[in-house]
PDB file with SEQRES, HELIX, SHEET and CRYST1 records, atoms N, CA, C and O in Angstrom:
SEQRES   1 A   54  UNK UNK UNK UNK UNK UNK UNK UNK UNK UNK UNK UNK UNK          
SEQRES   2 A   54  UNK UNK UNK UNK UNK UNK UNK UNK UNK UNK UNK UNK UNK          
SEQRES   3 A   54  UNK UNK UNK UNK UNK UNK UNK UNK UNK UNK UNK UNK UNK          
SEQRES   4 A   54  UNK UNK UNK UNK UNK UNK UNK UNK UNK UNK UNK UNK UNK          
SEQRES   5 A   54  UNK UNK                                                      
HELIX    1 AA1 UNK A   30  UNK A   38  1                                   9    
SHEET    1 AA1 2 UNK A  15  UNK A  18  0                                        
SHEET    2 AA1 2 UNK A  25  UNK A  28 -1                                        
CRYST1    1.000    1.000    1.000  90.00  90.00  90.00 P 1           1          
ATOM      1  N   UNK A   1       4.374   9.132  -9.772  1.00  0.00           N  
ATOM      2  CA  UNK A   1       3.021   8.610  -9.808  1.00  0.00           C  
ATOM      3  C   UNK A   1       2.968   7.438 -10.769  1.00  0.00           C  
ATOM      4  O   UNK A   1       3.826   7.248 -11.631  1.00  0.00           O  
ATOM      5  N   UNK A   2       1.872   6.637 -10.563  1.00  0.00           N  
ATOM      6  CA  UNK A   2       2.236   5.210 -11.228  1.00  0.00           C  
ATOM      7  C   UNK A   2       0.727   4.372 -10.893  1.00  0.00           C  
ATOM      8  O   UNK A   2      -0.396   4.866 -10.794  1.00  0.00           O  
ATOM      9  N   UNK A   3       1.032   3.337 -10.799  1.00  0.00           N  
ATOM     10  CA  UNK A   3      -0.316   2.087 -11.118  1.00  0.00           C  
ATOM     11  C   UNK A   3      -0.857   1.718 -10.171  1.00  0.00           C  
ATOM     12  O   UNK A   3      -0.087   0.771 -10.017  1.00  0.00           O  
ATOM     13  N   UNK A   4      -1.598   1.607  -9.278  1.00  0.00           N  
ATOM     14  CA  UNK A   4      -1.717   1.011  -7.812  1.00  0.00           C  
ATOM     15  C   UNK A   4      -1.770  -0.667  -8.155  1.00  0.00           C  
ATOM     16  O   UNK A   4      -2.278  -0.905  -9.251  1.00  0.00           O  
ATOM     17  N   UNK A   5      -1.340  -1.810  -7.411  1.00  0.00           N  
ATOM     18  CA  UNK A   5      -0.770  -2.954  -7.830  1.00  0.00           C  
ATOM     19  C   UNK A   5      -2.547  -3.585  -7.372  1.00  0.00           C  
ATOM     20  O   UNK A   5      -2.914  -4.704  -7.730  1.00  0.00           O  
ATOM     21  N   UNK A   6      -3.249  -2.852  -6.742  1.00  0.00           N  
ATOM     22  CA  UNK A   6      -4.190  -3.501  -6.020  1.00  0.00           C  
ATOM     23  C   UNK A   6      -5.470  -3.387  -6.724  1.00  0.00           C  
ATOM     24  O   UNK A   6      -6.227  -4.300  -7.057  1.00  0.00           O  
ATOM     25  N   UNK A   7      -5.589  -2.179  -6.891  1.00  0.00           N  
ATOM     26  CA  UNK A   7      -7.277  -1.706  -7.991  1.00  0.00           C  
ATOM     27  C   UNK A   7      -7.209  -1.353  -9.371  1.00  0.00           C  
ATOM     28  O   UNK A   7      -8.109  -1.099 -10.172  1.00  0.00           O  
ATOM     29  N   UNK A   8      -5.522  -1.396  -9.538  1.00  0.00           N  
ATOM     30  CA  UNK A   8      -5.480  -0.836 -10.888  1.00  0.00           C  
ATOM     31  C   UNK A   8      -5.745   0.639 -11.094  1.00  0.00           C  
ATOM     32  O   UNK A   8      -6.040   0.747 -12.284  1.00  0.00           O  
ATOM     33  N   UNK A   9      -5.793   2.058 -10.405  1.00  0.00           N  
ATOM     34  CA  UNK A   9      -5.664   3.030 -10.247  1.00  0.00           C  
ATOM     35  C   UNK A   9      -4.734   3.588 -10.934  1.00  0.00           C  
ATOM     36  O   UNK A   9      -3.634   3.292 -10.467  1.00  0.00           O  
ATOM     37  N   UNK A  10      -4.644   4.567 -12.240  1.00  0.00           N  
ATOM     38  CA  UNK A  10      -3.110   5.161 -12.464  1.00  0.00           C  
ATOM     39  C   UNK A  10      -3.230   6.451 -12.075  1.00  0.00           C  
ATOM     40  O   UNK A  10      -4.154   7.155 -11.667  1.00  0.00           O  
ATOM     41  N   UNK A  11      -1.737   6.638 -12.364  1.00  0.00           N  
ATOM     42  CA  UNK A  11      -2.209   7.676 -12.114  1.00  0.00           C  
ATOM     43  C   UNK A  11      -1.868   8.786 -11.035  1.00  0.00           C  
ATOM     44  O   UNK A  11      -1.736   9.990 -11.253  1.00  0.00           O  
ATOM     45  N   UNK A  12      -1.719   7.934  -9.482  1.00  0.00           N  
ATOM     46  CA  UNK A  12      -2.000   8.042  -8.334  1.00  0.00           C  
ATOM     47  C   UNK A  12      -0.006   7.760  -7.798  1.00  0.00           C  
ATOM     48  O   UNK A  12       0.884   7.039  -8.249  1.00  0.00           O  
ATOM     49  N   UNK A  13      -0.077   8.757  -6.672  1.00  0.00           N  
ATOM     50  CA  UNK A  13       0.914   8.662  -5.925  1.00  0.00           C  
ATOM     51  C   UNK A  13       0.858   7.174  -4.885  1.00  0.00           C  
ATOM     52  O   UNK A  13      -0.091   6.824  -4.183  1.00  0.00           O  
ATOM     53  N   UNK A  14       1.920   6.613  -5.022  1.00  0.00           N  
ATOM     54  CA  UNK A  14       1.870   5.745  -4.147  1.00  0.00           C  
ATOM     55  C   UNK A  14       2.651   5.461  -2.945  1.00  0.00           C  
ATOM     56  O   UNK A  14       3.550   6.196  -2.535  1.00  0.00           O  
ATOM     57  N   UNK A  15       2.175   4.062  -2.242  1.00  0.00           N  
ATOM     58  CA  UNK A  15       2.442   3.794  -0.810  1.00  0.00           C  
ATOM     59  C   UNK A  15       3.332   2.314  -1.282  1.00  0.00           C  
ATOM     60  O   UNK A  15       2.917   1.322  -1.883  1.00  0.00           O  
ATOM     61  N   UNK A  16       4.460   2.575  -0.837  1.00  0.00           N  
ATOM     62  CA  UNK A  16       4.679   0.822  -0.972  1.00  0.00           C  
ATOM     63  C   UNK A  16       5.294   0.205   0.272  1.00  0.00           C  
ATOM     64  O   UNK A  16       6.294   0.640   0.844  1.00  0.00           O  
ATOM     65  N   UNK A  17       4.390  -1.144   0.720  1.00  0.00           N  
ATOM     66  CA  UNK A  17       4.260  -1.794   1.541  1.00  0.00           C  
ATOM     67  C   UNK A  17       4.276  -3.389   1.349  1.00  0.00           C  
ATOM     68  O   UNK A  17       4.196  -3.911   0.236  1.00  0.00           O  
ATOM     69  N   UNK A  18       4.356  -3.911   2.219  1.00  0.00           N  
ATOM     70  CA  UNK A  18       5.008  -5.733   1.997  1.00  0.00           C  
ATOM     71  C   UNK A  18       3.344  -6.340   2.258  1.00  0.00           C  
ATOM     72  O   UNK A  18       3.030  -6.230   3.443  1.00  0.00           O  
ATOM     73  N   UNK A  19       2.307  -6.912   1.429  1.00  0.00           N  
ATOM     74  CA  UNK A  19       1.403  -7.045   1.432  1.00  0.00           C  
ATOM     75  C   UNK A  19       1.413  -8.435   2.002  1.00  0.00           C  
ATOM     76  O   UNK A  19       2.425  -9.107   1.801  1.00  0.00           O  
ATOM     77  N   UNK A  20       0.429  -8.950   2.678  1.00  0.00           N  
ATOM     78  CA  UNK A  20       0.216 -10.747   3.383  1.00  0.00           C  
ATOM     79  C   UNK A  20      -0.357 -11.021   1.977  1.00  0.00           C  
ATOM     80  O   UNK A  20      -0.128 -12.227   1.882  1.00  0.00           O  
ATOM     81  N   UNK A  21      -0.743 -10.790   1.239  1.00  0.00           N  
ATOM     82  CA  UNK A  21      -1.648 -11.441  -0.086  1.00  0.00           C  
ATOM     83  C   UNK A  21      -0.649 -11.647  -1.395  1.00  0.00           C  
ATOM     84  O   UNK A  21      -0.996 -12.402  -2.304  1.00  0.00           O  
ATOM     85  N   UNK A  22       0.709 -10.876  -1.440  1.00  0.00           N  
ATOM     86  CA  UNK A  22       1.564 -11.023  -2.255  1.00  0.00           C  
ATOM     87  C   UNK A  22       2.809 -11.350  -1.387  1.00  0.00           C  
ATOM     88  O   UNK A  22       2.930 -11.488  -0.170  1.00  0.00           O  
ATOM     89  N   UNK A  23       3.954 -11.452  -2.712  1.00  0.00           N  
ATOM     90  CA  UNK A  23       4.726 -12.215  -2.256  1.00  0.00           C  
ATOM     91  C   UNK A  23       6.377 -11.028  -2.106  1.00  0.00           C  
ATOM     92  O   UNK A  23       7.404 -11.539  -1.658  1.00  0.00           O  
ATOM     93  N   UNK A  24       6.373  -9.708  -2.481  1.00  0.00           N  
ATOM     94  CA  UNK A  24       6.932  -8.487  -2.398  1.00  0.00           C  
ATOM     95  C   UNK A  24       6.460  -7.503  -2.071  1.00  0.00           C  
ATOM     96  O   UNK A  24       5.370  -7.221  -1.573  1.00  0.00           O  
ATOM     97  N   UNK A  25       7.465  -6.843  -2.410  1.00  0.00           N  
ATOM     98  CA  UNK A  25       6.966  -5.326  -1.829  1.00  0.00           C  
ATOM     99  C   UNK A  25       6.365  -4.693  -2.984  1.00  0.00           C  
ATOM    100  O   UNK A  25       6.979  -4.397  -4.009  1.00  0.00           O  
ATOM    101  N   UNK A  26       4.727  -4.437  -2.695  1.00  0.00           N  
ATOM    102  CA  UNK A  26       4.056  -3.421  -4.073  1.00  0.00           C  
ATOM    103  C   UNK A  26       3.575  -2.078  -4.027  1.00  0.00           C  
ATOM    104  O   UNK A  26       3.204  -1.711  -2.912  1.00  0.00           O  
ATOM    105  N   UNK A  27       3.494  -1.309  -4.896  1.00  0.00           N  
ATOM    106  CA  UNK A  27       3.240   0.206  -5.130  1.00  0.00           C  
ATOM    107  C   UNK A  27       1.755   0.079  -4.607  1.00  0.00           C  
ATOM    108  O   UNK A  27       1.130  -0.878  -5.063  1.00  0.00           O  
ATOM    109  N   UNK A  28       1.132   0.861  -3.763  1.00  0.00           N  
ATOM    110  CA  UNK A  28      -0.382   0.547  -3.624  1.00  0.00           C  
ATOM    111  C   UNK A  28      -0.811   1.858  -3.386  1.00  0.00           C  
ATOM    112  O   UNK A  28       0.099   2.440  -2.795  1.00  0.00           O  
ATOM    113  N   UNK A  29      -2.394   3.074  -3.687  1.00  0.00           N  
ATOM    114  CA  UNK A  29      -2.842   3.914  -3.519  1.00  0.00           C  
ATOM    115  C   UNK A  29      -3.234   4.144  -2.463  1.00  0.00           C  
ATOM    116  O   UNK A  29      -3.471   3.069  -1.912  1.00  0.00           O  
ATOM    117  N   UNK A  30      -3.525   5.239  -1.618  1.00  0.00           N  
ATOM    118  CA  UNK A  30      -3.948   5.663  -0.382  1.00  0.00           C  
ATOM    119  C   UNK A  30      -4.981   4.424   0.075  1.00  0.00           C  
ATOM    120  O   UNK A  30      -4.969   3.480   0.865  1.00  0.00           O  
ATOM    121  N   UNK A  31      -5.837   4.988  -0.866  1.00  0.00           N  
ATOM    122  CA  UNK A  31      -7.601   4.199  -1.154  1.00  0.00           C  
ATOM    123  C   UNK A  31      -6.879   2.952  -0.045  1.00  0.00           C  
ATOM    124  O   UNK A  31      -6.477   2.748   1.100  1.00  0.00           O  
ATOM    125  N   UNK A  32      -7.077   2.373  -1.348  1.00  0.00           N  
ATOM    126  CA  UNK A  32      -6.204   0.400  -0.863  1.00  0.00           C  
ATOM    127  C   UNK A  32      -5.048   0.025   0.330  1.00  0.00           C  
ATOM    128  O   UNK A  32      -4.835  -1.101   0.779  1.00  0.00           O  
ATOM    129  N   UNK A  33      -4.365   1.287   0.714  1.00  0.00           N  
ATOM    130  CA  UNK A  33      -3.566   1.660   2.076  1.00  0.00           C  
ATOM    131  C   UNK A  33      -4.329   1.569   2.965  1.00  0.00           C  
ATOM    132  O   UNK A  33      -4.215   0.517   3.595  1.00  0.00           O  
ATOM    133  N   UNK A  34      -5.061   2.219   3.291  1.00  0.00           N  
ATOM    134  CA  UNK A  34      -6.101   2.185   4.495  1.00  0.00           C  
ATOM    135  C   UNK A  34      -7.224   1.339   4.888  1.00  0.00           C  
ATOM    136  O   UNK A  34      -7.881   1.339   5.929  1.00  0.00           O  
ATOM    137  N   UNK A  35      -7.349   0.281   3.350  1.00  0.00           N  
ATOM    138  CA  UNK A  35      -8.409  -0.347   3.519  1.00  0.00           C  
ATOM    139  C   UNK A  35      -7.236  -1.575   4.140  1.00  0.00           C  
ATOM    140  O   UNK A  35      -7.347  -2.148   5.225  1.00  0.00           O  
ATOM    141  N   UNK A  36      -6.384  -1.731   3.367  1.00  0.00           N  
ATOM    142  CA  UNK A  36      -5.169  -3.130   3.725  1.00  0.00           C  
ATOM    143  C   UNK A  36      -4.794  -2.895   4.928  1.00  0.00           C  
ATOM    144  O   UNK A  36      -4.953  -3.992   5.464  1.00  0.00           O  
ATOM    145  N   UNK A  37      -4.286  -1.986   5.937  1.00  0.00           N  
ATOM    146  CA  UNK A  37      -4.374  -1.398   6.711  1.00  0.00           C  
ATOM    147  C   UNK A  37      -5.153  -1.871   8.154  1.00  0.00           C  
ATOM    148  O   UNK A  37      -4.749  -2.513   9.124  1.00  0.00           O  
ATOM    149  N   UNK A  38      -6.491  -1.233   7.821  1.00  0.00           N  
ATOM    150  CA  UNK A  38      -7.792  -1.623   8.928  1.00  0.00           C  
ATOM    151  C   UNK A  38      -8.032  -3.229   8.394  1.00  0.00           C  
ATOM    152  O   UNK A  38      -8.365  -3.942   9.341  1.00  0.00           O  
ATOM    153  N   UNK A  39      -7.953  -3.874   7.252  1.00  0.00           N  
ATOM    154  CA  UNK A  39      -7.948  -5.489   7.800  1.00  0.00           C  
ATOM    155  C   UNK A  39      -6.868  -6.563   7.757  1.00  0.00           C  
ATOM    156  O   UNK A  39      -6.885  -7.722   7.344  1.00  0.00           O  
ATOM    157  N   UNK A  40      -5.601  -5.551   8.506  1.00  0.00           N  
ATOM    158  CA  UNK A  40      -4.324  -6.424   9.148  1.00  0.00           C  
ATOM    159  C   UNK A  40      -3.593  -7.000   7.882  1.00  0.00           C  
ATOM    160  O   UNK A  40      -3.177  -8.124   8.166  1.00  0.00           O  
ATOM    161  N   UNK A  41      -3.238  -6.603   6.414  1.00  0.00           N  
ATOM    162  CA  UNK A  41      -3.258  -6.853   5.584  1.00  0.00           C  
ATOM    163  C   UNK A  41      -1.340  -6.846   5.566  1.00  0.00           C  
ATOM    164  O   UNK A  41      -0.400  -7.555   5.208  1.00  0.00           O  
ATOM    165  N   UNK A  42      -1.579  -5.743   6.110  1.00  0.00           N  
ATOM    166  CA  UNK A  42       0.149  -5.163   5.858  1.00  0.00           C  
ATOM    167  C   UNK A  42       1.133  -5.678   6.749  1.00  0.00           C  
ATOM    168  O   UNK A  42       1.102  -5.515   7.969  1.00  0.00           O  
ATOM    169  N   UNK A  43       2.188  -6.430   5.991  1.00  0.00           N  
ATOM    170  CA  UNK A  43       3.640  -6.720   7.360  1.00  0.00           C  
ATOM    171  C   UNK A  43       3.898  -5.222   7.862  1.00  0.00           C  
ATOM    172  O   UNK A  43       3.966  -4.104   7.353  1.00  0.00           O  
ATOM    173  N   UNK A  44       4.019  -5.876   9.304  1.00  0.00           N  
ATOM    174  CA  UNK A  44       4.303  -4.129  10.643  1.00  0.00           C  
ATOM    175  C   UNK A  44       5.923  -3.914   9.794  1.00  0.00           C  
ATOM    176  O   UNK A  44       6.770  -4.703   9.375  1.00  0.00           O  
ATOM    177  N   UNK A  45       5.826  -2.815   9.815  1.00  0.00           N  
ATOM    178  CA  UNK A  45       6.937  -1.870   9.698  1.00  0.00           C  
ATOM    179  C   UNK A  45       7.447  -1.997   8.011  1.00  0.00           C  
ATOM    180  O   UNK A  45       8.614  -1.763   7.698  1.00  0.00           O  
ATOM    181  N   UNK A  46       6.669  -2.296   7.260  1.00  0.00           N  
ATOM    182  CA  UNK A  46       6.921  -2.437   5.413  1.00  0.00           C  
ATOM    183  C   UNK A  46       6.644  -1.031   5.171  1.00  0.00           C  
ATOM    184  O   UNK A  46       7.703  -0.589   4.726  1.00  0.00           O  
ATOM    185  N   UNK A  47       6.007  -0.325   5.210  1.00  0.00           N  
ATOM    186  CA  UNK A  47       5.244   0.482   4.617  1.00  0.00           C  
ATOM    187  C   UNK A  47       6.275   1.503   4.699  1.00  0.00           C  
ATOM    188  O   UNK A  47       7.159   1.450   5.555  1.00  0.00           O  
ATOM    189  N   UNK A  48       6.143   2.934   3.366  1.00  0.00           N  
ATOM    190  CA  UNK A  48       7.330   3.994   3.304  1.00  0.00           C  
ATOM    191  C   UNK A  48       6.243   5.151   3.084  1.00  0.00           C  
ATOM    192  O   UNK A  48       6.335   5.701   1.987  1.00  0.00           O  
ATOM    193  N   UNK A  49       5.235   5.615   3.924  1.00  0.00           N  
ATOM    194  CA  UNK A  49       4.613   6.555   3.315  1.00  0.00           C  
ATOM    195  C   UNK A  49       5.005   8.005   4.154  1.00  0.00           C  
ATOM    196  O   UNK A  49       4.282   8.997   4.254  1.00  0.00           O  
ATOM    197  N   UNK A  50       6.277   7.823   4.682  1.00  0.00           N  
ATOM    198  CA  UNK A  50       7.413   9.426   4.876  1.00  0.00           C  
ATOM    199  C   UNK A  50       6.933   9.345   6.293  1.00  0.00           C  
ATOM    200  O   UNK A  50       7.404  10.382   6.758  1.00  0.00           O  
ATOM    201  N   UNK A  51       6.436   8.888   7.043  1.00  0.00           N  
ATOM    202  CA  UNK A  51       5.497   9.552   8.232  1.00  0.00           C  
ATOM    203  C   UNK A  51       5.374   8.653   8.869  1.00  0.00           C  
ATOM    204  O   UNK A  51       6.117   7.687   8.696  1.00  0.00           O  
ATOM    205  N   UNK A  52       4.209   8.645  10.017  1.00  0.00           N  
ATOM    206  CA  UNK A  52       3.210   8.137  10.502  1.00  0.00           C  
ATOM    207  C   UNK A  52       2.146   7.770   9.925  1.00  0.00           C  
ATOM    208  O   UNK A  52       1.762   8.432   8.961  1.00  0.00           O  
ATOM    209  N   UNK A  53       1.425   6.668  10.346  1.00  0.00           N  
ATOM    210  CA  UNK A  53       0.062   6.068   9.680  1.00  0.00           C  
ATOM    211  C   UNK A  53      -1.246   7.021   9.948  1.00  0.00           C  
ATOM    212  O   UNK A  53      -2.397   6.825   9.559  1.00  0.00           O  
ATOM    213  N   UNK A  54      -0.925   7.700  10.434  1.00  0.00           N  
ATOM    214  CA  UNK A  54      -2.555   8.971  11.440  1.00  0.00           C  
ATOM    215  C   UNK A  54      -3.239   8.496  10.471  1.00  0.00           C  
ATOM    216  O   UNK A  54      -4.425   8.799  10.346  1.00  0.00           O  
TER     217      UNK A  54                                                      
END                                                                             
């Protein structure tokens, strides 16, 4: 568990994904996952959250 790179959240288990707004790959919280997510935020296939996106 650690910092979310996006809201500043600690704390929190994270998601790390290749963001269009940065320039690597960053630690980011559920929260900010789903919001980056629903507005096309995320490069397809960056993301490591063990699973599927459901």
């Amino acid at each position: 568990m650690s910092k979310c790179e996006i809201c500043g959240k600690e704390n929190v288990s994270l998601l790390y994904a290749r963001h269009k707004d940065y320039d690597s790959l960053i630690g980011i919280c559920q929260e900010c996952w789903i919001k980056a997510w629903a507005e096309n935020k995320l490069v397809s296939g960056s993301g490591s959250s063990g699973g599927c996106c459901g």
